[in-house]
N, C-alpha and C positions, 0 to 999 in steps of 0.2 A: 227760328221756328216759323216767322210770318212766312220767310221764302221757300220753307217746303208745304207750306198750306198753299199757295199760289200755285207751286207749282206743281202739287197733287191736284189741285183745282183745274187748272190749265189743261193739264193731259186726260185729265176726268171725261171735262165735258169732250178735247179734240176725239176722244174715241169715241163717245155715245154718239157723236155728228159721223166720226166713219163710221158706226155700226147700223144706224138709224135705216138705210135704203135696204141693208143686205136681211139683217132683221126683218123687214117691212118685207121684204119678197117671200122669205122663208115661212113669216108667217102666213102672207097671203096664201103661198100655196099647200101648206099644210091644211090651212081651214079649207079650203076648197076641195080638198082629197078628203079631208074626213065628211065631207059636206057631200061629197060624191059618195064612197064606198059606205055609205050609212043610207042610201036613197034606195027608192024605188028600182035603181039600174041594175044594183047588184043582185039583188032576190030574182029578176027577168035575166042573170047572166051576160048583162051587156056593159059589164063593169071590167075596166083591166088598171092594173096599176098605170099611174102617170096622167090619167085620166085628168084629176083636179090640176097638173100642171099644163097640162092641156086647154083647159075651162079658164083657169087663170089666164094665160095669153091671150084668149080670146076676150074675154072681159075686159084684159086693159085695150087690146086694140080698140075695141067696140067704144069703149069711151072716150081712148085715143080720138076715135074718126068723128064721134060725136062732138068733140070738144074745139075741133080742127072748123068746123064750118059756122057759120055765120051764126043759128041760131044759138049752138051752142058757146061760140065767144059772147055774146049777149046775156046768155042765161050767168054763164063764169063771171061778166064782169061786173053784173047784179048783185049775182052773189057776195062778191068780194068786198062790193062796196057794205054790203049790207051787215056782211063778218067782221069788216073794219069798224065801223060804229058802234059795236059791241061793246060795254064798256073794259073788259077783264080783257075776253076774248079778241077786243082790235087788237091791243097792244102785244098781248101772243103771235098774233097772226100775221102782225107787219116784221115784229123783229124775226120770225120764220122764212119770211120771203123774203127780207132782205139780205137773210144768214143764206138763202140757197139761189139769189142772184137776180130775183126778181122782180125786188124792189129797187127804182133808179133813179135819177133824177136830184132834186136840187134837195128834195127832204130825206132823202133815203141815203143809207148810210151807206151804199156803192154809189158814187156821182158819174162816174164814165171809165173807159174803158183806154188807157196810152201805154202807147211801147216805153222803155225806158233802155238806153244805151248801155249794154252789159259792164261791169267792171272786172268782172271776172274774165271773158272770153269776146271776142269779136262777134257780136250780135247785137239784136236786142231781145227785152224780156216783158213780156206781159202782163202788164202792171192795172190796178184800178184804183181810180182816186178815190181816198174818202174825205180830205178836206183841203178847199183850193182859197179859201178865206181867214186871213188872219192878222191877227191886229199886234204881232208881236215883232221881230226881227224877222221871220217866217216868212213876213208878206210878199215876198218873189218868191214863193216855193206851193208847192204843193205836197199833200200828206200819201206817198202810194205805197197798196198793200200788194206786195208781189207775192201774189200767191205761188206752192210748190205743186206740180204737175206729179201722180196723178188727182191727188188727196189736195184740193185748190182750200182748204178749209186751214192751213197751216201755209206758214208763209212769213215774210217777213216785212215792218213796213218802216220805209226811208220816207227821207225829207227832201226835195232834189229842186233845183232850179228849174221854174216851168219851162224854160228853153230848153232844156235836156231832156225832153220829153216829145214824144209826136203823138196824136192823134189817132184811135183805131177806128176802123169804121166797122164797130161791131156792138153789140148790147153786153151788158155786163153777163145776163146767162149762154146769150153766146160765147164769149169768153171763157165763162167757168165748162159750157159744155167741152171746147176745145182742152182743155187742161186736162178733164179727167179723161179726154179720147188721146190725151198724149199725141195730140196735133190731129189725130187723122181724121176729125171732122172738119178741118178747116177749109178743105173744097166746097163742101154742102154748106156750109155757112158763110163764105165769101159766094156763091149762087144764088143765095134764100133774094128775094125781091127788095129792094128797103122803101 
């Protein structure tokens, strides 16, 4: 009984984390059609359907670009800091960014981003470390979760000799963004500046 509650659990939450962006879209741009065709635009006849899909695009670019320049990295990282000291709310907020790749580093439950030498086929596979410290027989190994492309949210995670691994020169959400573009950002992300 405990291993089909685990594993009701398990596939519970893996779907609400796939459902979460596509949900988040559908709703944005329903509230923004019904937010449109309820306005002053329709009654002047300058209303057509797709409108609020329209408005939504434009709204995320717009804070897209705002978000992209200086002032607003500033105001983001303000924020963030300020969202994290929350007492309820930090603790929401960090295990969200680090669930969606954007939390990195020595405290954050993604540490970095290494290839790992396939066993299955002649390649390698795009692994992230989550623990490189360990006080057990472990201690030449590292913990890596290989995530599955396109869904990087599911995945598998091995124990491997740190020699069996190499180094990526990429941040873990550039990582995960490449997964879910099933490689084809990996141009644009080997360009991005470091």
């Amino acid at each position: 009984m405990n291993f089909l509650h685990r594993h009701f659990s398990q596939c519970f939450v893996a779907g609400i984390v796939a459902l979460l962006p596509i949900v988040g879209i559908a709703i944005t741009v329903v509230y923004f059609e019904g937010l449109v065709s309820d306005s002053w635009l329709d009654d002047q006849g300058f209303y057509f359907f797709g409108m609020g899909l329209l408005i939504s695009v434009a709204v995320t670019y717009l804070i897209g670009l705002f978000f992209s320049n200086v002032i607003g990295k500033w105001i983001w990282s303000t924020a963030d800091r300020v969202i994290d000291r929350l007492p309820v709310m930090g603790n929401l907020y960090q295990t969200l960014k680090q669930i969606l790749g954007y939390g990195e580093g020595e405290n954050a439950m993604f540490k970095r981003v290494v290839y790992v030498k396939s066993t299955e086929f002649d390649g390698e596979e795009l692994g992230i470390v989550t623990n490189e410290h360990f006080a057990s027989e472990l201690k030449d190994c590292l913990a890596v979760f290989l995530p599955f492309s396109p869904s990087p949210m599911n995945g598998r995670l091995i124990f491997i000799d740190k020699g069996k691994t190499r180094p990526a020169d990429m941040s873990v959400n550039d990582a995960l963004k490449s997964l879910v573009s099933l490689g084809t950002m990996l141009d644009e992300i080997a360009a991005k500046p470091k």
